[in-house]
LUMKE-674188 format. One record per residue (C-alpha): residue in three letters; x, y negated, z negated. Coordinates in steps of 0.001 Angstrom, whole numbers. Example, Ala and Ser with C-alpha at 12.3 -4.5 7.8 and 13.67 -1.06 7.14 Angstrom:
// LUMKE-674188
ALA_12300_4500_-7800
SER_13670_1060_-7140
//
This chain:
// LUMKE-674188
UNK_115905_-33890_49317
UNK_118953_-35342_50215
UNK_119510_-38715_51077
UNK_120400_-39734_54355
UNK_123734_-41749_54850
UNK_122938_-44899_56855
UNK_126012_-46135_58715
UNK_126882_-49559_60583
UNK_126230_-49169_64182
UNK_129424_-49677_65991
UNK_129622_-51675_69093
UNK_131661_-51743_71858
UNK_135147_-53990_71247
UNK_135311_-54146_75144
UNK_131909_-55055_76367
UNK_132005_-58007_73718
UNK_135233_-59494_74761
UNK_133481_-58549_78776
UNK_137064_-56675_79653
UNK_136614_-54978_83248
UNK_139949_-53292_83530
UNK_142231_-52064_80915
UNK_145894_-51871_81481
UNK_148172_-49284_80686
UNK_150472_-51783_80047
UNK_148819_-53443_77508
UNK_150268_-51479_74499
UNK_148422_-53792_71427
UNK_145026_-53116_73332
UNK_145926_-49041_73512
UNK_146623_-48717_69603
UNK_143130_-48851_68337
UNK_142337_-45702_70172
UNK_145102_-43542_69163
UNK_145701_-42295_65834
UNK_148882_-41974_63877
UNK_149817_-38440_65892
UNK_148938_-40508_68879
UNK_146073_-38396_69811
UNK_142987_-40150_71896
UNK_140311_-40858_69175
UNK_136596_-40408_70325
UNK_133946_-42526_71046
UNK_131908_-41945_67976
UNK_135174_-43529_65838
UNK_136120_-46284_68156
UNK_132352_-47045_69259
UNK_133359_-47776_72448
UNK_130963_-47423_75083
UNK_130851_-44446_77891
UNK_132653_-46576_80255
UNK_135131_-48538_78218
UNK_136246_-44598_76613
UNK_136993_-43198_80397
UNK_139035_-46371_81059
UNK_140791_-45939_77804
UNK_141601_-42576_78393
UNK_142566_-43153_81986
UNK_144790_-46054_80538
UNK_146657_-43751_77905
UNK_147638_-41054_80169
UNK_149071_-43540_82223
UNK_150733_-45082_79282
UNK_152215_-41248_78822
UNK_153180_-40520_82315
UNK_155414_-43479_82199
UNK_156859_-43169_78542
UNK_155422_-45914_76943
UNK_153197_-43710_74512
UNK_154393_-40370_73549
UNK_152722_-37104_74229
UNK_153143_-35657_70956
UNK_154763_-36366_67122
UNK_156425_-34138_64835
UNK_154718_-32568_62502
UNK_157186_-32659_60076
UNK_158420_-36363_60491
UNK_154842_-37979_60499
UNK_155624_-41823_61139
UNK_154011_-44741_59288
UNK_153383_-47173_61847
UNK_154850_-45588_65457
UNK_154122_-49027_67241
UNK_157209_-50221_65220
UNK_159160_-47572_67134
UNK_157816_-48754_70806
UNK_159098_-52488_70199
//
């Protein structure tokens, strides 16, 4: 029988630094849940906790709505770091 992979629990960045409202504002807070195509990354990556993941999400399609964060990336022309582009 196999063994079973045991993995480091991951804990909630947000409910150990006690944030209550995330702003889509905040650009350097947003980047840890997107990933390099700028897609939302889920819960069981980030660790985040049920509530902190709804705010997040609320929070990045904000961040869209208002062109801070773009919807989607080419394909084609996959960029490094796409923060560097925001600045």
């Amino acid at each position: 029988m196999a063994e079973r992979r045991k993995f480091k629990k991951r804990y909630c960045k947000y409910c150990e630094s006690k944030v209550e409202y995330i702003d889509y504002k905040d650009l350097n807070a947003l980047k840890f849940s997107l990933s390099e195509r700028f897609k939302i990354m889920p819960r069981r990556l980030t660790g985040n906790c049920k509530k902190h993941q709804d705010m997040v999400t609320i929070a990045i399609k904000r961040a869209r709505q208002t062109a801070l964060i773009p919807y989607i990336v080419d394909r084609k022309n996959v960029i490094e770091n796409p923060f560097e582009i925001i600045k």
